[in-house]
C-alpha positions, 0 to 999 in steps of 0.5 A: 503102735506109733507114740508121739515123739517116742520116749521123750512123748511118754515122758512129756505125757507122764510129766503131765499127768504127774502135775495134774495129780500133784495140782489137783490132789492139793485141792482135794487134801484140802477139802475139810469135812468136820475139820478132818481133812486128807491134806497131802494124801489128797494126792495119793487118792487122786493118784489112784483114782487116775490109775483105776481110770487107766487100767479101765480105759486102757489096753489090756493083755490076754491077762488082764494086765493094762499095757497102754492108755492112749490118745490121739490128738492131732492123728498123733498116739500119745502115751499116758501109760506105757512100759516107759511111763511106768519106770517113770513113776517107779523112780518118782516114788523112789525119789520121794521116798528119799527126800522125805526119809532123809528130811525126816532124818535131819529133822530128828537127828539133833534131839534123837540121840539126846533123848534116847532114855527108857522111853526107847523100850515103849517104841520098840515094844509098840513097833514089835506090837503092831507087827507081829499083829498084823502077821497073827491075823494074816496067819489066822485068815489065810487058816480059815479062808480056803480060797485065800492063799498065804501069798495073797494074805502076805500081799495084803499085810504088806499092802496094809503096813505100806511096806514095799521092802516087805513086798519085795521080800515076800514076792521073791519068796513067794516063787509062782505065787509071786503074782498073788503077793503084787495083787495083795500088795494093790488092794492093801495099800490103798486103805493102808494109807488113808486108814492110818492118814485118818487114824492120826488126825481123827483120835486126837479128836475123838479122846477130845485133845486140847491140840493146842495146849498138847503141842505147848506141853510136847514142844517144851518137854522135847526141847534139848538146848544144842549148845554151839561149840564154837569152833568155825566151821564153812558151808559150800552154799546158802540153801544146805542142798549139798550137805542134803544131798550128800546124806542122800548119798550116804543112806543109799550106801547105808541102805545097801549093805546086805546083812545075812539073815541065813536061808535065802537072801539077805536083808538091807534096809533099802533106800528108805531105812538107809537115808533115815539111819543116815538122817539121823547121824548127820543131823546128830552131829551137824558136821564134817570136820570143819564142813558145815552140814547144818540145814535151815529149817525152810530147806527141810520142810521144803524137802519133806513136803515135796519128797511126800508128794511125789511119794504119794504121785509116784506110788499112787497111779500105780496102785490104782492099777493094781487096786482094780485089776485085783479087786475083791471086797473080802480081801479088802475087808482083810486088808482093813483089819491088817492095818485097823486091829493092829492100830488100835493095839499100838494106841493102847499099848501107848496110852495106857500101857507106856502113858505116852503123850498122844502126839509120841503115841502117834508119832510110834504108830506112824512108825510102826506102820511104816507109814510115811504118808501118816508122818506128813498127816499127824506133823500138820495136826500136831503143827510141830515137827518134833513128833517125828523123834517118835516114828524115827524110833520106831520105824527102823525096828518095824521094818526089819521085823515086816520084811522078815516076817513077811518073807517067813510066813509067805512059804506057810503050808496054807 
């Protein structure tokens, strides 16, 4: 099959498509219906609406697996989707990932550690909660259902909980049944993502928030004066991108680091959790010795903002593919309570068990579901920032405890 211009045709045509997907998924985020709208997860619905186009128009193998979407124009095949076009959106979502985490990081780290009090047990209870939830009704229906197998429900969970550590873990472990855990993964995530994009900006509403009078009350019980100490200090250049992309540096080594779990390989925190952690430090400290590494506000908006997006372009066409080339109503009738049940737990939990704020209790349940198309969701309804402090807490504890989870209850003798 003759492509135009070869790679670089495939990844002019991937470029393409990326832009279509970023332009028009701004205008479907932006659609309101009751006042709820999808904001930048437009993006990722219009990303796997496209992928489910693909993989129905596409060229198939003799498993059923696309292989390439293609046109012609000007007696030229041009590649819209191919081997190539693929690792293209791969590494826009491992780019995204970076971006927002990191931001998120940077963001929280002046207040995080100041305000590291009692209120940590409610999060890392909340995070275990949400979890270990989501595993006992995984366990429950791969148990019941016979025609579902544990690698399939270990799929589904990871999908449901936007885990792509957890995928990656569980698929290893899953060996032959690897192929089931990809295909769980596809149909999970698509409700996975809107469900808890939809949960953070519809409760608000249904308890009847005063959102304005709830952000006054949040942003002054989470202001901590950082007092400056004076000493003269140098940056390298206006925008704070060197210090931003330097923190970028130190996650990915952070993210890295094996830690033996015993019993097969061992865990790492991966790009995301490693650029969060490292977020989180710098933005804490603030410095390097006499090196400035404070960053503008405009800078790490900016960041979030453009790292959630090409997330959601990147993760979505992808998931499109593996949505429809797997799909079945009851597992996605699973799905949906592998990610609803353990929500409404979470919310519980934190309303009237911790009695957290409702934008703290969202923010943790962001986190807990390892949501980071959530994050952007409740940061834009709660119109303050200061709500990431809470999936910061969160989120580190319940990826460590989804990916282990997720690569234990994958070998059940279901």
């Amino acid at each position: 099959m003759e492509y135009f211009g070869g790679v670089l045709g495939a990844m002019l045509s991937a470029l393409f498509i990326i832009f279509v997907i970023l332009s028009l998924g701004y205008a479907v985020g932006a659609i309101k219906i009751k006042g709820v709208s999808l904001g930048s997860a437009g993006v990722l619905l219009v990303a796997i609406i496209i992928g489910v186009i693909f993989f129905l128009c596409g060229e198939k193998d003799a498993e059923n697996n696309l292989v390439a979407f293609t046109f012609t124009l000007g007696g030229k095949k041009i590649a819209l989707w191919d081997g190539s076009v693929k690792s293209t959106f791969k590494i826009l979502q491992n780019l995204g990932t970076v971006l927002f985490v990191t931001s998120v990081g940077l963001i929280a780290g002046p207040k995080f550690f100041r305000s590291f009090n009692k209120s940590m047990i409610s999060y890392v209870v909340m995070g275990a909660g949400i979890i270990l939830t989501g595993v006992l009704i995984t366990v429950i229906l791969a148990a019941i259902d016979p025609n579902m197998s544990i690698a399939m429900g270990t799929g589904l969970l990871a999908g449901s909980l936007t885990s792509t550590p957890a995928f990656g873990a569980a698929e290893e472990a899953a060996g032959e049944l690897a192929s089931e855990v990809t295909a769980g993964y596809g149909i999970g995530y698509l409700y996975g993502v809107l469900g808890v994009v939809l949960f953070v900006q519809l409760m608000p509403r249904i308890l009847k928030v005063d959102i304005a009078k709830e952000r006054e009350t949040f942003v002054a019980a989470n202001t901590i004066e950082i007092k400056d100490d004076g000493k003269k200090r140098f940056a390298l250049e206006e925008f704070g991108f060197f210090p931003f992309f330097l923190t970028i540096i130190l996650g990915l080594i952070i993210g890295s680091i094996q830690i033996p779990l015993g019993g097969g390989k061992p865990f790492s925190f991966g790009s995301s959790g490693g650029t969060l952690i490292a977020g989180l430090i710098v933005g804490h400290f603030g410095h390097f010795g006499k090196l400035d590494m404070k960053i503008s506000k405009q800078t790490l908006n900016l960041m979030r903002e453009l790292g959630l997006v090409l997330f959601l372009a990147g993760a979505g066409l992808p998931g499109g593919v593996n949505f429809v080339s797997a799909f079945n109503w009851i597992y996605i009738i699973y799905g949906i309570l592998m990610a609803t049940i353990p929500m409404i737990l979470g919310f519980v939990l934190g309303k009237f068990v911790f009695k957290l704020s409702i934008f703290n209790n969202l923010g943790s349940i962001t986190g807990g579901m390892t949501s980071t198309p959530a994050l952007g969701a409740l940061i834009s309804t709660a119109g303050t920032d200061d709500v990431a402090s809470a999936y910061a807490a969160t989120y580190p504890f319940a990826l460590v405890l989804i990916v282990v989870a997720c690569k234990l209850i994958v070998g059940l003798p279901f």
